[in-house]
C-alpha positions as CSV (number, residue, x, y, z in Angstrom):
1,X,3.9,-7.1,36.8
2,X,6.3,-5.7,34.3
3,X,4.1,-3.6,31.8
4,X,5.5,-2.5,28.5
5,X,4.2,1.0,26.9
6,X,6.5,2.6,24.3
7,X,7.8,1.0,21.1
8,X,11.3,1.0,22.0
9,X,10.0,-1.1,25.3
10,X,8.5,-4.0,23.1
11,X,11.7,-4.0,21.1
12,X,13.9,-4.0,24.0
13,X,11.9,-7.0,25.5
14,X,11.5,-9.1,22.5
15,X,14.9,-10.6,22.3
16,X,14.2,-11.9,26.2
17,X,10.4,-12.9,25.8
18,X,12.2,-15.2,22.7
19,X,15.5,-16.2,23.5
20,X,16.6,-15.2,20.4
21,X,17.7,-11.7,18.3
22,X,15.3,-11.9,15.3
23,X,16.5,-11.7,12.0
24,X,14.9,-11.8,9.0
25,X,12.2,-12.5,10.7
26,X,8.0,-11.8,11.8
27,X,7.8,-11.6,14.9
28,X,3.8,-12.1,16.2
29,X,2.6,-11.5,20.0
30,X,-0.5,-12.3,21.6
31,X,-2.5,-10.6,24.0
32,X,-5.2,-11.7,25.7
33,X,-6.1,-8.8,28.7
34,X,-2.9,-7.3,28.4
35,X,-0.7,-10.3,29.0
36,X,1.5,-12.6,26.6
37,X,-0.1,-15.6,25.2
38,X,1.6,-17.1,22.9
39,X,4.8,-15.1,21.2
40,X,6.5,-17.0,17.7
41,X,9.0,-16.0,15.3
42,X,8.6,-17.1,11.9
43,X,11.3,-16.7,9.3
44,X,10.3,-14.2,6.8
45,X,8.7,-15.3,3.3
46,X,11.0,-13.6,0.8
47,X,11.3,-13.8,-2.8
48,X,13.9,-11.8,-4.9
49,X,12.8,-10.1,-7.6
50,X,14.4,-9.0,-11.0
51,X,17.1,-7.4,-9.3
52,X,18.5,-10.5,-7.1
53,X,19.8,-7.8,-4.7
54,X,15.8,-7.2,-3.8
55,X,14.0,-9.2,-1.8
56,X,10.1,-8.5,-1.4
57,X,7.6,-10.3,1.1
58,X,5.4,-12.9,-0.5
59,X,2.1,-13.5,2.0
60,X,-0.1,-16.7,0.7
61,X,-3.6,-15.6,1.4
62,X,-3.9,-18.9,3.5
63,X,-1.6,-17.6,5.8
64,X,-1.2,-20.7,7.7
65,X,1.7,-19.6,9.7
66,X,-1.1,-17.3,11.5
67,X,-2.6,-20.7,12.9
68,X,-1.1,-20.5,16.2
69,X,-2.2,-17.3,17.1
70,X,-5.7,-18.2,15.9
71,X,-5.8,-20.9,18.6
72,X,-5.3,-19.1,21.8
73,X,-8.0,-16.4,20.0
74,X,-6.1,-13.3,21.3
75,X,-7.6,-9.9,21.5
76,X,-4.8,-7.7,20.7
77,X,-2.0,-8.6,18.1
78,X,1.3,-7.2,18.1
79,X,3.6,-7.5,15.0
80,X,7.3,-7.1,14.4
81,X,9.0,-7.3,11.3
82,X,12.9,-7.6,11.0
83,X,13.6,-7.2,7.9
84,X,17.1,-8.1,5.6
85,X,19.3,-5.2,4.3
86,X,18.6,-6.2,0.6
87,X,14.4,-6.0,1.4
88,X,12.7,-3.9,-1.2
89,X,11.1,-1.2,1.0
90,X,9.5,-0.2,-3.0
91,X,7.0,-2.0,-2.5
92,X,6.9,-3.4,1.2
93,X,3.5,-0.9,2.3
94,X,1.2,-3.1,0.0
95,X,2.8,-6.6,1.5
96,X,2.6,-5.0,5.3
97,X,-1.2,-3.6,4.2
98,X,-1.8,-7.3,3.3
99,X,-0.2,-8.9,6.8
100,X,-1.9,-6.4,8.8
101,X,-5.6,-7.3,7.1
102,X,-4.5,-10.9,7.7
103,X,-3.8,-10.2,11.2
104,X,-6.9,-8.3,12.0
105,X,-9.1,-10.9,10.9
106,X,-7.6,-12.6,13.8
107,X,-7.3,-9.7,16.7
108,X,-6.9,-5.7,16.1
109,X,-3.2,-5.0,15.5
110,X,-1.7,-3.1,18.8
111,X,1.2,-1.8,17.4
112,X,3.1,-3.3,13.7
113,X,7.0,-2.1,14.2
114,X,9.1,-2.7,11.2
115,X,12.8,-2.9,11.9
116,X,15.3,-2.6,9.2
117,X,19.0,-0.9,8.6
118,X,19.5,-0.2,12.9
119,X,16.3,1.7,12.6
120,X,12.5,1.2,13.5
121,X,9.2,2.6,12.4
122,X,5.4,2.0,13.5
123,X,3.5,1.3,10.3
124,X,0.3,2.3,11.9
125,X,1.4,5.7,12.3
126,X,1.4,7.9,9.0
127,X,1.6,11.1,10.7
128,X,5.4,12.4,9.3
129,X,4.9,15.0,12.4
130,X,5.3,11.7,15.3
131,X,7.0,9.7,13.1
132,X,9.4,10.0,10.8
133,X,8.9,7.6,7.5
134,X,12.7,6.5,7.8
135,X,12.2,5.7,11.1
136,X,13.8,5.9,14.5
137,X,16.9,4.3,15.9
138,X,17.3,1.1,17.7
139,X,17.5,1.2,21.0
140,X,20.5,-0.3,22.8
141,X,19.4,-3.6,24.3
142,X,22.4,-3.9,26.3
């Protein structure tokens, strides 16, 4: 059994367990005692703003696209965002604050990696001491 335990392993092993590079994209993996359930990609729901070179996350508080993790009834979440150059990170903390609330109604959230600009970043961790705010780079899949 192939077991995956660092950030940079779950992003490595995403485009495989999918078949597909994400982009713009939310990517959502369940768990159920450690293994892979059910794993979906959903495009993302931007809206631009003001400024139609910002895009910001617009989460309905139905949230039906969370329906079919709800129906294997996981008990760990994992969540990966891949997000477009032009996204507005201004204001992308209260939308990802919002998903992971959503999410945890559902199954604690594991790990929430945003990807964006080559770079990643857990937005669990707010310790600037582990993890720098702007992120880490990608690792190289190939």
């Amino acid at each position: 059994m192939t077991t995956i335990s660092t950030p940079s392993e779950l992003i490595t092993a995403v485009p495989f367990l999918l078949n597909t590079h994400p982009e713009n994209s939310l990517v959502l993996i369940a768990l159920s005692q450690g293994a892979v359930e059910v794993a979906i990609a959903l495009p993302l729901p931007l809206r631009t703003v003001t400024d139609p070179s910002t895009a910001i996350l617009e989460l309905t508080s139905s949230a039906e696209f969370l329906t079919p993790i709800r129906e294997v009834a996981p008990d760990q979440l994992l969540l990966l965002a891949y997000l477009p150059s032009d996204y507005g990170s201004d204001v992308s903390d209260k939308s990802w604050s919002h998903l992971q609330s959503l999410c945890e109604e559902i199954a604690p959230v594991k790990d929430f990696l945003i990807i964006h600009s080559g770079r990643w970043r857990s937005f669990l961790c707010k310790d600037e001491e582990c993890c720098d705010p702007k992120g880490e780079p990608l690792p190289d899949i190939n």
